[in-house]
Backbone as JSON Lines, residues from 0, in Angstrom:
{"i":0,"aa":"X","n":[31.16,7.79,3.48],"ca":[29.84,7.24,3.25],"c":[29.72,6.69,1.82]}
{"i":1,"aa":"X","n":[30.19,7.23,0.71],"ca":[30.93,6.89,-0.41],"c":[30.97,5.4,-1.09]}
{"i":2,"aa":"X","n":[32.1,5.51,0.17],"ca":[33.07,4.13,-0.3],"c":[32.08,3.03,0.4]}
{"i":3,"aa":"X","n":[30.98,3.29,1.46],"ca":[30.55,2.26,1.81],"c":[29.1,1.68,1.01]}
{"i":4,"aa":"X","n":[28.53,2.82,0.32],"ca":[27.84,2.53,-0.53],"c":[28.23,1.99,-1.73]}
{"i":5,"aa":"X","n":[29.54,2.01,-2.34],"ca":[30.15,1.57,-3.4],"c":[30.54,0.05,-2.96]}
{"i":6,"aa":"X","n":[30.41,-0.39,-2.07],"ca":[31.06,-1.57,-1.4],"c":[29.54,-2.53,-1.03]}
{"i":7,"aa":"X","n":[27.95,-2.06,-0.82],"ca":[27.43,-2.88,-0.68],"c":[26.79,-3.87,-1.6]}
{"i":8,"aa":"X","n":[26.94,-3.21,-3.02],"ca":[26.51,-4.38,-4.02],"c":[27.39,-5.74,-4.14]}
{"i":9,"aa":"X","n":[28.6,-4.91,-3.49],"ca":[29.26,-6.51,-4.01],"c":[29.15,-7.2,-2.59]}
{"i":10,"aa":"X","n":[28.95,-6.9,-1.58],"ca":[28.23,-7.11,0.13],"c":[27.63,-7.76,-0.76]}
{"i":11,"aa":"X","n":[26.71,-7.32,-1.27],"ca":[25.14,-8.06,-1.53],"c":[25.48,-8.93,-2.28]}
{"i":12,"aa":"X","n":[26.36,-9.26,-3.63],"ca":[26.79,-10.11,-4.46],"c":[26.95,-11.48,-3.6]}
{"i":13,"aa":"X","n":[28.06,-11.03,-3.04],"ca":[28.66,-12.29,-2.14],"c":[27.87,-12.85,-1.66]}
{"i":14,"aa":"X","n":[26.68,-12.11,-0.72],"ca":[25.83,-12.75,0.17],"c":[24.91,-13.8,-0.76]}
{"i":15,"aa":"X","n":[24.55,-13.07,-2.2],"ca":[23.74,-13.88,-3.11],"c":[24.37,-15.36,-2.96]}
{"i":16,"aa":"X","n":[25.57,-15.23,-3.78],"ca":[26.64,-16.4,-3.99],"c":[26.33,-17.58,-2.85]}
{"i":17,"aa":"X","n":[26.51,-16.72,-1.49],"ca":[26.99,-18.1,-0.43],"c":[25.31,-18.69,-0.31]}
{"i":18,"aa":"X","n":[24.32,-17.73,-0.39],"ca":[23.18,-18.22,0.5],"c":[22.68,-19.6,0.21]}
{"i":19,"aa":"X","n":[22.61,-20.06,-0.93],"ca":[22.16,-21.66,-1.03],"c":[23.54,-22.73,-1.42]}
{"i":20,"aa":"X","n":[24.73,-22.18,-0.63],"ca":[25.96,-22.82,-1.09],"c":[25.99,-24.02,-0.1]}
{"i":21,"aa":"X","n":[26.36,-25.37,-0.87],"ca":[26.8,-26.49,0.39],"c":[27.95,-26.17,0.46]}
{"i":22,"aa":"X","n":[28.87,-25.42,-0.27],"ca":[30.25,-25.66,0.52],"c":[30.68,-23.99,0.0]}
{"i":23,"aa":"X","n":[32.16,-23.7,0.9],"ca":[32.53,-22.81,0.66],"c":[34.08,-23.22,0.79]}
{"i":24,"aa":"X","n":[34.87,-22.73,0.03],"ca":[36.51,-23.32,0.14],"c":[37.43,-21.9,-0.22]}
{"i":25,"aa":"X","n":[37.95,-22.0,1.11],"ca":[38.8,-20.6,0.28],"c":[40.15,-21.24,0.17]}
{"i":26,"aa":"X","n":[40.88,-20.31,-0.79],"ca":[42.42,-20.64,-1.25],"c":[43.37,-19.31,-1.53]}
{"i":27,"aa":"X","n":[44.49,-19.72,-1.48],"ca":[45.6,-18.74,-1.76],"c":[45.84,-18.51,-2.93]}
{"i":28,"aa":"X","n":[45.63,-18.29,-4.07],"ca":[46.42,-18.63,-5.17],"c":[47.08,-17.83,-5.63]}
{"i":29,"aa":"X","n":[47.84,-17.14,-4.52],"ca":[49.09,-16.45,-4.96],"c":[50.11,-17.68,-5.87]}
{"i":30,"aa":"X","n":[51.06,-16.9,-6.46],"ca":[52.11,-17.57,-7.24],"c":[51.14,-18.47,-8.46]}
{"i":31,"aa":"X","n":[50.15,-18.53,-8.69],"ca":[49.92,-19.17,-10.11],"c":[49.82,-18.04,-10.94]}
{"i":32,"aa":"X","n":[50.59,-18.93,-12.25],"ca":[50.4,-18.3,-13.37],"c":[49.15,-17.58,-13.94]}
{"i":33,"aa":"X","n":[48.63,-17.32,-15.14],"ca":[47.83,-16.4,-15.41],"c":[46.95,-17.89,-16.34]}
{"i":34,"aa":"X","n":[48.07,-18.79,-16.93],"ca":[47.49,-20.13,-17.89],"c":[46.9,-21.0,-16.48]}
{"i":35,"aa":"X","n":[47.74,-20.8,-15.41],"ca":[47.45,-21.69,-13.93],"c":[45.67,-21.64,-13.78]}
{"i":36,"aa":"X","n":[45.68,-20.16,-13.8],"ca":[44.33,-19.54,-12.83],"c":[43.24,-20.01,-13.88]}
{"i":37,"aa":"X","n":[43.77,-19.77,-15.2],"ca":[42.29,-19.82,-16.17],"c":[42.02,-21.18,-16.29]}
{"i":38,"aa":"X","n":[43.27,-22.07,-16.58],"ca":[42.91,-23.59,-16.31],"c":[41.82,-23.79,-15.39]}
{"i":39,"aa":"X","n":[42.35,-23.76,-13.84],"ca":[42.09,-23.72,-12.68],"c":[40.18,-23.19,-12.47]}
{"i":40,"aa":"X","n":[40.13,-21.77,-13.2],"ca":[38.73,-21.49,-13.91],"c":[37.96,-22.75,-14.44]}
{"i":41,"aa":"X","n":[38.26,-22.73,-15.77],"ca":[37.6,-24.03,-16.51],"c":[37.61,-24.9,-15.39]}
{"i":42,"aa":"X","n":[38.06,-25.44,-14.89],"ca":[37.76,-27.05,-14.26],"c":[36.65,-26.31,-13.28]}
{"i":43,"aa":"X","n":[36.85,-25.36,-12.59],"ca":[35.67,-25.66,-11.57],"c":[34.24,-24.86,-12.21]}
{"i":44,"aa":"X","n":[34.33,-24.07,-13.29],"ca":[33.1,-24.24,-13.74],"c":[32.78,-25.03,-14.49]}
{"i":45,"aa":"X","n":[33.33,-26.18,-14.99],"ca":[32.89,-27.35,-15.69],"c":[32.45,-28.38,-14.49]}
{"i":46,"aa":"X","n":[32.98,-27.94,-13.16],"ca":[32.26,-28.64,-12.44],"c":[31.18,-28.46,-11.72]}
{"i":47,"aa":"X","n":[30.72,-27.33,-11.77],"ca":[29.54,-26.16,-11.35],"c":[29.83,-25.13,-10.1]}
{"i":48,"aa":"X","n":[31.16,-24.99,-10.22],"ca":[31.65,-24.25,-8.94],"c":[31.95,-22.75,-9.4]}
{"i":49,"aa":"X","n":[31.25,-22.13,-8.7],"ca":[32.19,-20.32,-8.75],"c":[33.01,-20.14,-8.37]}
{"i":50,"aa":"X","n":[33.8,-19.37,-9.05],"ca":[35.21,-19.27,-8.38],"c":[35.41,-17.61,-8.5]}
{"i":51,"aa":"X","n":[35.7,-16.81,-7.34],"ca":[36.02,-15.85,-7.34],"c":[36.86,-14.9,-6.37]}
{"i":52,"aa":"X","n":[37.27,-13.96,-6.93],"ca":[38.98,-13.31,-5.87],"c":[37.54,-12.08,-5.05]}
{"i":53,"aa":"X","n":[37.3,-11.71,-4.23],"ca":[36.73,-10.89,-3.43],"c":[37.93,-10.13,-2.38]}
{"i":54,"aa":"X","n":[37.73,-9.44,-1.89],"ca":[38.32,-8.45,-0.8],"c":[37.72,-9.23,0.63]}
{"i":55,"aa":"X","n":[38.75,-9.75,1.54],"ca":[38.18,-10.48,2.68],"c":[37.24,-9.39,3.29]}
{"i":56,"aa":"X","n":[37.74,-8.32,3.83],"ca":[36.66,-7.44,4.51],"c":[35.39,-7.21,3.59]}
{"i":57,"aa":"X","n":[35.54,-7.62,2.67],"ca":[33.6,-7.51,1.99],"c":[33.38,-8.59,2.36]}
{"i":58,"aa":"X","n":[33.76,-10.27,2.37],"ca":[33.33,-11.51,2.33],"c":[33.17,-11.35,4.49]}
{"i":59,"aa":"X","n":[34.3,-10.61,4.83],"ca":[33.68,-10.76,6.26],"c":[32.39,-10.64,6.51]}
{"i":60,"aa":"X","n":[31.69,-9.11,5.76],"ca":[30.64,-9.1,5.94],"c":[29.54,-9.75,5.61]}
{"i":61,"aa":"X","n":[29.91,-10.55,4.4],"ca":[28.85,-11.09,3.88],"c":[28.7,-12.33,4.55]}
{"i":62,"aa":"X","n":[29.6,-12.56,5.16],"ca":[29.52,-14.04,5.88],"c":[28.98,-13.98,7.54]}
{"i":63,"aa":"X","n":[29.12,-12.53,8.1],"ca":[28.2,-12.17,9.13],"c":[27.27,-12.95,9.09]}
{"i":64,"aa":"X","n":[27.02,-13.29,10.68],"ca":[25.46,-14.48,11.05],"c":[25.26,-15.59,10.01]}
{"i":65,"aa":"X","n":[25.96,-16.1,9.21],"ca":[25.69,-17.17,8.13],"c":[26.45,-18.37,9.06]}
{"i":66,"aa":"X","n":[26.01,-19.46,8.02],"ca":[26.66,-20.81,8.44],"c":[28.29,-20.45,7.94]}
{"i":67,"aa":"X","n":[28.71,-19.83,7.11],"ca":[29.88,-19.11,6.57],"c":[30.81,-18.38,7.16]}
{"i":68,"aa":"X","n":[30.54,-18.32,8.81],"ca":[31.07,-17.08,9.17],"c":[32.21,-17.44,10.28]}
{"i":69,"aa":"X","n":[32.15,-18.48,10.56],"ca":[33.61,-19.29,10.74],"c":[34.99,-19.31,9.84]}
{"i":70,"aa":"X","n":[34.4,-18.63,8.62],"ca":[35.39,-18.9,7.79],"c":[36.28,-17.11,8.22]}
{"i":71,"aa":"X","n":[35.57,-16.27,8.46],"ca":[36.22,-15.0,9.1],"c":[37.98,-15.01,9.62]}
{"i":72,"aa":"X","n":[38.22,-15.99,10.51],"ca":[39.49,-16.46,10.62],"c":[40.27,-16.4,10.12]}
{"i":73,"aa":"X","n":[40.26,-16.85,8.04],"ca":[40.81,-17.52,7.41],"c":[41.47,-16.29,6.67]}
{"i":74,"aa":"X","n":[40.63,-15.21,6.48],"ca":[40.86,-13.98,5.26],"c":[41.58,-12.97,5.91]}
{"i":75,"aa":"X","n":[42.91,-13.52,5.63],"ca":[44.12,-13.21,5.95],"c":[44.77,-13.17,4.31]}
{"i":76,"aa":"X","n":[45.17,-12.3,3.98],"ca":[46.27,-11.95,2.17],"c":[45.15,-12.58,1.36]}
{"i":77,"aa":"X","n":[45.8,-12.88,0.11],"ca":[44.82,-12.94,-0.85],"c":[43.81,-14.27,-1.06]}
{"i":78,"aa":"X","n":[42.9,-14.01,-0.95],"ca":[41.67,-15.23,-1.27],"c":[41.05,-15.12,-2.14]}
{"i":79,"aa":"X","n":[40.93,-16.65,-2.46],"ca":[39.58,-16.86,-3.91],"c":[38.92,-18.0,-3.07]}
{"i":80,"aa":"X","n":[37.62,-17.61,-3.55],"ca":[36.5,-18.46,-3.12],"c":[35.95,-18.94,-4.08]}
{"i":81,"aa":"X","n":[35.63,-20.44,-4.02],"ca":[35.03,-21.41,-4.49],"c":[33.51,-21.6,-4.0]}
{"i":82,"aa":"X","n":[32.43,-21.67,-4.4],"ca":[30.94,-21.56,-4.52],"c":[30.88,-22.97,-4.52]}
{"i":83,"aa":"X","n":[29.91,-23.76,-4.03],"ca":[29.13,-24.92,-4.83],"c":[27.53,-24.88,-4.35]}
{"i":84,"aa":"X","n":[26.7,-24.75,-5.13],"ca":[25.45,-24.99,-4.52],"c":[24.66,-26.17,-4.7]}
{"i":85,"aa":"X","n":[25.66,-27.39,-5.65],"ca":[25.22,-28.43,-5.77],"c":[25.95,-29.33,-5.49]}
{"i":86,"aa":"X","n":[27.25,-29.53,-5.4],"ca":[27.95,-30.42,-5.13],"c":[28.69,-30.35,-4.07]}
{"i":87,"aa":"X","n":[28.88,-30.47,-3.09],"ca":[29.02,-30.0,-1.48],"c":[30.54,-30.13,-1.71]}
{"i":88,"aa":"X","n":[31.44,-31.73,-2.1],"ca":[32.66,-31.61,-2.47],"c":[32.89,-31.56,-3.38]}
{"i":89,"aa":"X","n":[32.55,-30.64,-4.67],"ca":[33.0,-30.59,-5.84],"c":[33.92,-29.77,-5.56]}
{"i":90,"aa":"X","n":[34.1,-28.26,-4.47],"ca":[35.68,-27.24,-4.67],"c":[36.26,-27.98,-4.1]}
{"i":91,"aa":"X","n":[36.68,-28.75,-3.05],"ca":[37.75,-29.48,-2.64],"c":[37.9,-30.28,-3.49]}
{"i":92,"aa":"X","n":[37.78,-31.14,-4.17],"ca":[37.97,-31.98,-5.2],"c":[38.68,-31.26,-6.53]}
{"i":93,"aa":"X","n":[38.12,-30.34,-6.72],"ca":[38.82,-30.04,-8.15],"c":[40.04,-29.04,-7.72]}
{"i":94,"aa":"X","n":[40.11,-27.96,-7.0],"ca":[41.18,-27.28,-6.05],"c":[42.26,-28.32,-5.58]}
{"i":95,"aa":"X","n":[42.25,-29.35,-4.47],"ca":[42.87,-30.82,-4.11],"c":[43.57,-31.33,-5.51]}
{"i":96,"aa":"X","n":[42.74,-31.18,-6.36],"ca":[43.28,-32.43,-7.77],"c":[44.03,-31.11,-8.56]}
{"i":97,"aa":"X","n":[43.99,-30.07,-8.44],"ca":[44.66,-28.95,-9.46],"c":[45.56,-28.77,-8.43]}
{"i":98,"aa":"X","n":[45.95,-28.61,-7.19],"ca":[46.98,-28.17,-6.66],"c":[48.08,-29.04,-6.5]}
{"i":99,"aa":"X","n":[47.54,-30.34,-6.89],"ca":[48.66,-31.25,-7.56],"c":[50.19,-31.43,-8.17]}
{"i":100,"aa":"X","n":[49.32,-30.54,-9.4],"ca":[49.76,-29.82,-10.89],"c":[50.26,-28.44,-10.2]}
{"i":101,"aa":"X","n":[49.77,-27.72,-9.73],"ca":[50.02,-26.33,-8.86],"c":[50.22,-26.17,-7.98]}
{"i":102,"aa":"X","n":[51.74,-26.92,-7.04],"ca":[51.58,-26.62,-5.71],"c":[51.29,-25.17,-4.75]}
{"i":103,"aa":"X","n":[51.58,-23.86,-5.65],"ca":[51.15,-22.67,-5.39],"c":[50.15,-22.58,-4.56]}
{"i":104,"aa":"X","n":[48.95,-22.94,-5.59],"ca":[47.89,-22.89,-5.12],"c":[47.29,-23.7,-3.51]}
{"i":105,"aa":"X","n":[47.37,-23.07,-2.04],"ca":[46.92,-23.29,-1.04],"c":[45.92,-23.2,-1.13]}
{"i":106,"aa":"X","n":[45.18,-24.38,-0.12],"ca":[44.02,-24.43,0.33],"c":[44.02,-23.63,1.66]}
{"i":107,"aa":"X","n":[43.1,-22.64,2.14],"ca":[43.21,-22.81,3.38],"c":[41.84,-23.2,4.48]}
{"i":108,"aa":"X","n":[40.75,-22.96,4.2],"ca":[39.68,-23.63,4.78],"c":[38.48,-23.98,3.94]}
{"i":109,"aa":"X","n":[37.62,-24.22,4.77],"ca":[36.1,-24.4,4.15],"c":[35.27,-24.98,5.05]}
{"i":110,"aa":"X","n":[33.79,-24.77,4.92],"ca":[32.6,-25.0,5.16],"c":[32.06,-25.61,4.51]}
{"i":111,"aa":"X","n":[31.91,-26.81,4.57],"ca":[31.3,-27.99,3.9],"c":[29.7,-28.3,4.48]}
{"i":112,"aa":"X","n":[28.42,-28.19,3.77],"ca":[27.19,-28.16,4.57],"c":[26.88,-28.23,6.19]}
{"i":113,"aa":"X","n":[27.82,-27.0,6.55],"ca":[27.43,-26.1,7.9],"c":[28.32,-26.63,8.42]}
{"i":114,"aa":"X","n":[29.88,-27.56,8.66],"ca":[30.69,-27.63,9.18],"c":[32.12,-27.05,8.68]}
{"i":115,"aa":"X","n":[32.74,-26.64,9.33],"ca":[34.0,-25.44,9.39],"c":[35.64,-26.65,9.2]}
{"i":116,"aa":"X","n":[36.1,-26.53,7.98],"ca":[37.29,-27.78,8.05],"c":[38.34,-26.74,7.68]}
{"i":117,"aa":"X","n":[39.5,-27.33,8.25],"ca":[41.01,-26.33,8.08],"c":[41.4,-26.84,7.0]}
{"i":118,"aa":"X","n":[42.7,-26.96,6.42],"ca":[43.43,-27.16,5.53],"c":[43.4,-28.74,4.92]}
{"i":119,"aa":"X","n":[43.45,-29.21,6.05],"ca":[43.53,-30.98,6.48],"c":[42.7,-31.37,5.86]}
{"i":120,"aa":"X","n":[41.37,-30.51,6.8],"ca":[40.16,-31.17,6.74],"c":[39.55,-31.33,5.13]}
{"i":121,"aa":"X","n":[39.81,-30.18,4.75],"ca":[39.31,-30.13,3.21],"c":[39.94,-30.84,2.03]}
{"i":122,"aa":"X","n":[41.1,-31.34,2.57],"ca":[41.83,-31.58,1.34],"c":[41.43,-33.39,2.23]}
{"i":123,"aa":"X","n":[40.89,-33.82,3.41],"ca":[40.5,-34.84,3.22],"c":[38.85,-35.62,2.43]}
{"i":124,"aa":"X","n":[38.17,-34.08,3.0],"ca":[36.82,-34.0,2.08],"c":[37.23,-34.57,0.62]}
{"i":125,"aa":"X","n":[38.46,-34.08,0.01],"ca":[38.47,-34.11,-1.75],"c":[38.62,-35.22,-2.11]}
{"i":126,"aa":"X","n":[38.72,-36.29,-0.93],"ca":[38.68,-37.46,-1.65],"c":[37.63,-38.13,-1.5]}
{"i":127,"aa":"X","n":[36.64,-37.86,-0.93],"ca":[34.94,-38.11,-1.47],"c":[34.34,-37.69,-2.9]}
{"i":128,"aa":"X","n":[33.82,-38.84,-3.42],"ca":[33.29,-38.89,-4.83],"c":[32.59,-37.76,-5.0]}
{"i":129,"aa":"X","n":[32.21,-37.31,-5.78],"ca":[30.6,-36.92,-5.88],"c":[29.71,-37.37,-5.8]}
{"i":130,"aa":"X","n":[28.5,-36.92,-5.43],"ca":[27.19,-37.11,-5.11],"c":[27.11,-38.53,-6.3]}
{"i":131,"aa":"X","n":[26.99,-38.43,-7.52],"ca":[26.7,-39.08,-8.78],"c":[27.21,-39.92,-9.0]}
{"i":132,"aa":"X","n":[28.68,-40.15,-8.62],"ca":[29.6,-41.26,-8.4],"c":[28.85,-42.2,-7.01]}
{"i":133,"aa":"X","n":[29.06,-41.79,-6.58],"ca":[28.46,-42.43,-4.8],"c":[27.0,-43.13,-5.24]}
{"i":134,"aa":"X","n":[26.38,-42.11,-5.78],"ca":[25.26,-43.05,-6.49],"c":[25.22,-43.94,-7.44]}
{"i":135,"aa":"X","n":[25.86,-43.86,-8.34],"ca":[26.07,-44.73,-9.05],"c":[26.99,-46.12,-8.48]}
{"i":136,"aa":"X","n":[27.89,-45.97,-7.4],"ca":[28.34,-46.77,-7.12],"c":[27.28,-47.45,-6.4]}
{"i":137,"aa":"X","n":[26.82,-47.5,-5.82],"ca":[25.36,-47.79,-4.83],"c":[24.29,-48.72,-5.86]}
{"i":138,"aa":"X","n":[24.28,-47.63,-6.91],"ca":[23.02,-48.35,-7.93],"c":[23.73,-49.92,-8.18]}
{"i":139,"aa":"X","n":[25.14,-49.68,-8.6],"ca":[25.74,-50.89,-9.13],"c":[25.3,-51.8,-8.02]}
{"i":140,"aa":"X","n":[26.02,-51.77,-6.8],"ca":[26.15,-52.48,-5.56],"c":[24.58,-53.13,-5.51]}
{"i":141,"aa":"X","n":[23.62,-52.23,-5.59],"ca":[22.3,-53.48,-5.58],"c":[21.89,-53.67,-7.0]}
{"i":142,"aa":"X","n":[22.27,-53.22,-8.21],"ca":[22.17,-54.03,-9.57],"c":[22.97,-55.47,-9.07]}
{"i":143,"aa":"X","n":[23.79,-55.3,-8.6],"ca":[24.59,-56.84,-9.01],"c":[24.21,-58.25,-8.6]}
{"i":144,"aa":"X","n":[23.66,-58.09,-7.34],"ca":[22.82,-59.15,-6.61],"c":[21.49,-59.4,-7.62]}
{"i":145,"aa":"X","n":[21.05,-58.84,-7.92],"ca":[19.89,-58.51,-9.24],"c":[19.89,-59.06,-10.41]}
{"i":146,"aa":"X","n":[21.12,-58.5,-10.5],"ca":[21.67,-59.44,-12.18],"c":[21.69,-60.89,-12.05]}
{"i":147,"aa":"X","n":[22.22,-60.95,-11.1],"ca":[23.25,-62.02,-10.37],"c":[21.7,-62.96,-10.35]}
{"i":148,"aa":"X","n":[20.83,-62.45,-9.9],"ca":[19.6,-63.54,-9.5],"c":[18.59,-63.51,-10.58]}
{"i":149,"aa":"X","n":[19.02,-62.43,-11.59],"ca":[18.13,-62.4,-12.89],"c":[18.49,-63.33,-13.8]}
{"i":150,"aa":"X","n":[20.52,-63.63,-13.66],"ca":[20.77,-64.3,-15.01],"c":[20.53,-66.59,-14.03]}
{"i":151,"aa":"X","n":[20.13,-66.59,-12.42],"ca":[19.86,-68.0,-12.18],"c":[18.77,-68.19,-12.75]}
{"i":152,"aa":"X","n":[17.64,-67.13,-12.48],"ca":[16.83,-67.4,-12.79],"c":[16.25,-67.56,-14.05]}
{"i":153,"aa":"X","n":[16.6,-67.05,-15.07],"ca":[16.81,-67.07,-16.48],"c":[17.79,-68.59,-16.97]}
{"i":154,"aa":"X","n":[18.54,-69.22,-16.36],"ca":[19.2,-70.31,-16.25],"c":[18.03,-71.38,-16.18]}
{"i":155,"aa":"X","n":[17.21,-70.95,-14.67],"ca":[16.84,-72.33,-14.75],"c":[15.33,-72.15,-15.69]}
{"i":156,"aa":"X","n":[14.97,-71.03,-16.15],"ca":[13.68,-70.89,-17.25],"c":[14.3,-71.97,-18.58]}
{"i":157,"aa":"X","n":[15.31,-71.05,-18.52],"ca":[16.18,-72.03,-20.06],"c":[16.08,-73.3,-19.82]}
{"i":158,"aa":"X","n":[16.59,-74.12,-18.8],"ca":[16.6,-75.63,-18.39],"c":[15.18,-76.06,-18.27]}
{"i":159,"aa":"X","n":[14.56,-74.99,-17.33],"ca":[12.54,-75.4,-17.34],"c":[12.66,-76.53,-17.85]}
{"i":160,"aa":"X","n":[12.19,-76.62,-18.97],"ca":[11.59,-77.55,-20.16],"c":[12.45,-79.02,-19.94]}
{"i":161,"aa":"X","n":[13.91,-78.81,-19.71],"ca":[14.47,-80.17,-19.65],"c":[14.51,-80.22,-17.98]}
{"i":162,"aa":"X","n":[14.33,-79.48,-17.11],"ca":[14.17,-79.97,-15.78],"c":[12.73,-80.68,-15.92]}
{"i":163,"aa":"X","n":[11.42,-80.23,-16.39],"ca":[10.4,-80.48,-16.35],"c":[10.54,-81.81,-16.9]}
{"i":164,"aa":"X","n":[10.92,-81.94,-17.72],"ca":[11.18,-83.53,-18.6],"c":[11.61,-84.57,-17.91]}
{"i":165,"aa":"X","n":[12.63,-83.89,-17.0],"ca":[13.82,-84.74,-16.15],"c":[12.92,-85.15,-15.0]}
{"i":166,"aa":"X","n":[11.75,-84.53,-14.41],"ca":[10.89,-84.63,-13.57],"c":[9.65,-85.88,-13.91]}
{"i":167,"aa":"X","n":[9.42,-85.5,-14.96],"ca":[8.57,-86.53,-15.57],"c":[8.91,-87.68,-15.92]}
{"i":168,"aa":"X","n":[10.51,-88.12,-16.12],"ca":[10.75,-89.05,-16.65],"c":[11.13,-89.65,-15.58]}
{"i":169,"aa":"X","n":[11.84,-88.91,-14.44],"ca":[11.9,-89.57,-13.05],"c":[11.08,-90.75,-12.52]}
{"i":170,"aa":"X","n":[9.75,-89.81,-12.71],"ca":[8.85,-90.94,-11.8],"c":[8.48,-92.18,-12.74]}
{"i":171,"aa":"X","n":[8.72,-92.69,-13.96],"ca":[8.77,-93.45,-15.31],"c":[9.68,-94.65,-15.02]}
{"i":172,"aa":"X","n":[10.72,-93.43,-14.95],"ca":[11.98,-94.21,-14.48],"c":[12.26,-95.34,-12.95]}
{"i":173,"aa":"X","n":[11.59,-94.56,-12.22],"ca":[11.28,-95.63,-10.83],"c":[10.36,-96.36,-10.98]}
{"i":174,"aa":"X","n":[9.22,-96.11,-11.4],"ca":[8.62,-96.95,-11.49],"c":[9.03,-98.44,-12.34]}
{"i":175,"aa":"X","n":[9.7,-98.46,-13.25],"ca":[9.98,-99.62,-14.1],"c":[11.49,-100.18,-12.91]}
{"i":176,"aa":"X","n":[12.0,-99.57,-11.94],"ca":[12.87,-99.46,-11.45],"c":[12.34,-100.61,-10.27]}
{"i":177,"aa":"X","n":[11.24,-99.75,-10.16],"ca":[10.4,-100.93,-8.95],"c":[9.5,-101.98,-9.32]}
{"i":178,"aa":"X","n":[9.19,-102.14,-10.05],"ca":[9.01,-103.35,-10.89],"c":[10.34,-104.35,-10.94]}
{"i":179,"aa":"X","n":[10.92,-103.89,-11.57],"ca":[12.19,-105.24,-11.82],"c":[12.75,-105.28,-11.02]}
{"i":180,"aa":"X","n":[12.74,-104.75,-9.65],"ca":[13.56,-104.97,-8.24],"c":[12.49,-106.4,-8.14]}
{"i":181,"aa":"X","n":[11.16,-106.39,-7.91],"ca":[10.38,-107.88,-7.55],"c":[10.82,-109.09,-8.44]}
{"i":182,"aa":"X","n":[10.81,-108.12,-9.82],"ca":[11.03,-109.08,-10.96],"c":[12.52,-109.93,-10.59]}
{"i":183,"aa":"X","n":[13.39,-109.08,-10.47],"ca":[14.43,-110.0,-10.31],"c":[14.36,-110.51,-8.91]}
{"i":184,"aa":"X","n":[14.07,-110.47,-8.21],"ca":[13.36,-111.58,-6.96],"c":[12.87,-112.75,-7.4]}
{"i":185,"aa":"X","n":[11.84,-112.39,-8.17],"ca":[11.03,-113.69,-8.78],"c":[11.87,-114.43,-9.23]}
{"i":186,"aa":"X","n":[13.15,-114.04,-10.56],"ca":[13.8,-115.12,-10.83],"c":[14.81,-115.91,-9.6]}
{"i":187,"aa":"X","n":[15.23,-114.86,-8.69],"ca":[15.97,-115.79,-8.07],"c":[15.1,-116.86,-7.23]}
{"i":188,"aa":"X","n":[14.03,-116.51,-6.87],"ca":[12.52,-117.63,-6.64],"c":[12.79,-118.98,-6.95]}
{"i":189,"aa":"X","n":[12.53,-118.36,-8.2],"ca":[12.44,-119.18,-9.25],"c":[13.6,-120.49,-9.13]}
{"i":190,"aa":"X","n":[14.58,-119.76,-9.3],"ca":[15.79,-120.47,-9.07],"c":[16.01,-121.69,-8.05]}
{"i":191,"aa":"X","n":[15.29,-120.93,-6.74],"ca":[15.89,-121.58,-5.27],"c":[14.46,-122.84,-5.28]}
{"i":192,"aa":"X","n":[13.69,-122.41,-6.26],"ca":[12.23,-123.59,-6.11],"c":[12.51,-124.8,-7.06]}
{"i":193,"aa":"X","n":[13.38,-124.85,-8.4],"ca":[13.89,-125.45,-9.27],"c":[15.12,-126.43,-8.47]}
């Protein structure tokens, strides 16, 4: 009775962790170094991800009745779990891009906002931007048509003044245009009456 009371805070820990998580990614990281793992640290809390080694039979439980609990399957030998509660592919992305550098380090599943991906699946997730990238690429994509129609239109403001001129002098211009079309009639008149 003991050991099971000594075991529900971190029950309860875990459960804290996953409850507003978009993604969950677990990994092997047997065989990395000790410089591997802390690297491996830094990057995903510089990217806002938790990263932590748990005991699968506590994470079983904590993942009981959750969108998380597909992942049960997976916690087989040693696991670290990756958290994100803001960036849905930020652990596949930075895990994917460090296991690079670390082939050690296995992926083996994840739950990406309520869907269950294997090995494949996640390490195809990691090549989706982030949220911020994706937006920003987007912002660009309708800035550019924008620009694009800010700098004609700014073109023809600049010209304005000599289009406006060019307009005015037009009708100046025909007119003396249509005048000397008769005029030179008249002389040839002139000519054929002489």
């Amino acid at each position: 009775m003991a050991k099971v009371e000594l075991k529900q805070p971190i029950v309860q820990e875990i459960s804290e962790t996953i409850k507003d998580a978009q993604s969950v990614v677990v990994v092997d990281y047997r065989g990395l170094t000790v410089a591997e793992d802390t690297q491996l640290r830094k990057q995903l809390r510089e990217a806002g991800v938790t990263y932590k080694v748990y005991k699968n039979t506590l994470v079983s439980r904590a993942v009981e009745g959750t969108e998380f609990e597909s992942l049960r399957d997976v916690l087989e030998g040693p696991s670290a779990f990756a958290v994100s509660t803001e960036d849905a592919t930020a652990p596949a992305r930075v895990l994917a891009e460090f296991a690079k550098k670390a082939p050690k380090l296995e992926m083996k599943a994840g739950v990406v906002e309520g869907t269950f991906y294997d090995a494949e699946g996640i390490k195809a997730i990691s090549t989706i931007p982030s949220r911020e990238v994706l937006l920003s690429k987007l912002l660009g994509s309708l800035q550019s048509p924008m620009a694009n129609l800010a700098r004609v239109l700014n073109q023809i403001a600049e010209k304005g003044g000599a289009a406006d001129g060019a307009v005015e002098a037009a009708p100046a211009e025909e007119a003396p245009a249509a005048e000397e079309a008769p005029a030179q009639e008249a002389p040839a008149a002139e000519e054929s009456a002489e």
